[in-house]
C-alpha positions as CSV (number, residue, x, y, z in Angstrom):
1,X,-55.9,-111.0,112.5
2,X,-54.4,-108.3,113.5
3,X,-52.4,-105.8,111.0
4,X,-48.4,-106.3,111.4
5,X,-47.9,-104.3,108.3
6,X,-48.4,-102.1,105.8
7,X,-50.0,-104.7,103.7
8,X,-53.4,-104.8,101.9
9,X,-55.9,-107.3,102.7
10,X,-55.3,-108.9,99.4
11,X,-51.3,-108.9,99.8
12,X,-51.5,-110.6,103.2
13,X,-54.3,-113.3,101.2
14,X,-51.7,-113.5,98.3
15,X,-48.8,-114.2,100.8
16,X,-50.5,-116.6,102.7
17,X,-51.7,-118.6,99.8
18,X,-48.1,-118.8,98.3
19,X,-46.9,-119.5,101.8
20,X,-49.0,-122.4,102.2
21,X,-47.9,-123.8,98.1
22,X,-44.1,-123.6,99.6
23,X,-45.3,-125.9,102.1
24,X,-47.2,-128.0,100.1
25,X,-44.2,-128.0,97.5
26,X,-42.0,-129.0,99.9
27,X,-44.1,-131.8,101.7
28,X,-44.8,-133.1,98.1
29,X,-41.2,-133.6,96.7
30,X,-39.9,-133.8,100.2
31,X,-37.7,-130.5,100.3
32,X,-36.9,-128.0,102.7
33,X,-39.1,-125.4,102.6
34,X,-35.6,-123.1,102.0
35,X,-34.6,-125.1,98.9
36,X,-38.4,-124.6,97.5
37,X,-37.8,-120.9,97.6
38,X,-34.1,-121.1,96.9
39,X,-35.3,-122.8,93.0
40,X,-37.8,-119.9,92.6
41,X,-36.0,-117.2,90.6
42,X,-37.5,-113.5,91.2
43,X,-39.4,-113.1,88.4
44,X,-41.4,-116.6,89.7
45,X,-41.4,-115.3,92.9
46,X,-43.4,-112.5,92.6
47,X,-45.6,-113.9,89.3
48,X,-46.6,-116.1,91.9
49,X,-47.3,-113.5,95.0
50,X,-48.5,-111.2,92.0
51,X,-51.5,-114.1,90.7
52,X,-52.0,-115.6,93.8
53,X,-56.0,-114.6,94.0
54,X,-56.2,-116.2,90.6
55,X,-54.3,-118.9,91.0
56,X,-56.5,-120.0,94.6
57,X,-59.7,-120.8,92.3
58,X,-57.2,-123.5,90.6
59,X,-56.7,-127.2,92.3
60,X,-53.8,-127.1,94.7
61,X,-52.5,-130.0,92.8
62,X,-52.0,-128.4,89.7
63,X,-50.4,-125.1,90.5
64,X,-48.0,-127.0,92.4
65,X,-47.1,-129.2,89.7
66,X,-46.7,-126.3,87.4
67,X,-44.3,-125.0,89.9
68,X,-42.0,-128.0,90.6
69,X,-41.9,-128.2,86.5
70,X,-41.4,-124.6,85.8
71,X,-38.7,-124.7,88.9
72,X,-37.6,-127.9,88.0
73,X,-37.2,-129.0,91.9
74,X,-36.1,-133.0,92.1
75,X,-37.4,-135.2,94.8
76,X,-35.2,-134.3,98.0
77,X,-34.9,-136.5,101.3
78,X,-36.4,-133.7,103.9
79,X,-39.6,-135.9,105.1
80,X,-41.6,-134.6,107.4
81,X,-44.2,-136.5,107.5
82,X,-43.6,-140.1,107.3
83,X,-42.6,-141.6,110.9
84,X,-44.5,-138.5,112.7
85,X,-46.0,-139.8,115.8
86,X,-48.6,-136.3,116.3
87,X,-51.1,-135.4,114.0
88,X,-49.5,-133.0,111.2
89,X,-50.9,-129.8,110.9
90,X,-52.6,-128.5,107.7
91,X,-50.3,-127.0,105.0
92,X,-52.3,-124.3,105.5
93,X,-51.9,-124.0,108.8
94,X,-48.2,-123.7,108.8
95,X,-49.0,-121.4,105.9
96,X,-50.4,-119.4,108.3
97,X,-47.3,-119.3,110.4
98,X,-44.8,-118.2,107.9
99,X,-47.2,-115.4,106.5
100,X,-47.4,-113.7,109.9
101,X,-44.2,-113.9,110.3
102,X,-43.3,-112.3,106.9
103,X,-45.9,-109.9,107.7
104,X,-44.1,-109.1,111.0
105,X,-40.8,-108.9,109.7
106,X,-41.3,-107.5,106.2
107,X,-39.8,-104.0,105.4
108,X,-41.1,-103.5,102.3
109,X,-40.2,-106.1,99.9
110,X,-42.3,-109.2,100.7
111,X,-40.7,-110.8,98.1
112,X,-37.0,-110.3,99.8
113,X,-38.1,-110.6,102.9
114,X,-40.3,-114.5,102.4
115,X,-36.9,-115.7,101.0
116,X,-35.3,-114.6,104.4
117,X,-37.4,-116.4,106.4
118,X,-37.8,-119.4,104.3
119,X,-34.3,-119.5,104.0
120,X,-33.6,-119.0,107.5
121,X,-32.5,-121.6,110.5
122,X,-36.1,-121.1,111.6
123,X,-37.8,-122.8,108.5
124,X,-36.7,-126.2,109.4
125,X,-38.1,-125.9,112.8
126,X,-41.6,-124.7,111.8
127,X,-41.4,-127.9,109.5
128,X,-40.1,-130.1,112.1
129,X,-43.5,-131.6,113.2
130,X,-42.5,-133.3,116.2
131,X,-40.8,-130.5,117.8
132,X,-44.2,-128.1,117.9
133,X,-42.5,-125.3,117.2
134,X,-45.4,-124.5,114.3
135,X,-47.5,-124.3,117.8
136,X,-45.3,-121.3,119.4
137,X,-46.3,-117.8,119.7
138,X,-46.2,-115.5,117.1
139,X,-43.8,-112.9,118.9
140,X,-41.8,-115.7,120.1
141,X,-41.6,-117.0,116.6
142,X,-40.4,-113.3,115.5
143,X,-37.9,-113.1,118.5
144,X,-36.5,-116.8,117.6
145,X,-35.9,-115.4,114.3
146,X,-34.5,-112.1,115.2
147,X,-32.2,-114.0,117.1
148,X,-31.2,-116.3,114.8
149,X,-31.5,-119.2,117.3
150,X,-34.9,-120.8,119.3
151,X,-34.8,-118.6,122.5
152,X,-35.1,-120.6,125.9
């Protein structure tokens, strides 16, 4: 991959293992990957981008529950998956997207900067398996978001 940023090797790793356990999160208790982010105070935040290369040789599973409990995120309604005609990618894989796209955008405060784009308009449409728009471009992805709408 390409370098988008000033990032490390090991940042851009961290990011994209804590942007793939929002979206595991969020596919688990059925939440908007927004609402994830939105329970995670700062100081979780960035204990979790901070231990991220330790916390990878854990089970999935676990670190996740520690986080819904230490978050205390409820069950929501945001499915994704039930009902979805296509095969679903990997939580990994939309992992993927959200770290470049962090990595793109980022100016300086990764931390500030994942909550933007989690939080933004954007978020629900990466996690909106049937529309594909996980399967778009990266720059078009970073223009969408610039933009603050899907661009035609």
């Amino acid at each position: 991959m390409e370098k988008t940023c000033g990032m490390s090797e090991k940042e851009e790793n961290d990011l994209f293992y804590v942007c793939s356990l929002i979206e595991h999160v969020g596919r688990k208790t059925k939440n908007r990957r927004g609402d994830v982010v939105a329970a995670m105070d700062d100081a979780c935040l960035k204990h979790h981008l901070e231990y991220a290369d330790i916390n990878h040789c854990l089970p999935f599973e676990r670190v996740s529950d520690e986080l819904v409990a230490e978050c205390g995120i409820k069950d929501g309604t945001f499915d994704t998956i039930t009902g979805c005609k296509y095969s679903i990618p990997t939580e990994t894989s939309i992992g993927r997207v959200y770290s470049t796209l962090i990595e793109q955008t980022d100016e300086g405060d990764v931390a500030k900067t994942l909550r933007k784009v989690f939080g933004s308009f954007l978020s629900d449409e990466i996690s909106d398996f049937a529309n594909g728009v996980y399967y778009q471009n990266p720059s078009y992805l970073l223009e969408s978001y610039k933009a603050g709408r899907l661009l035609k």
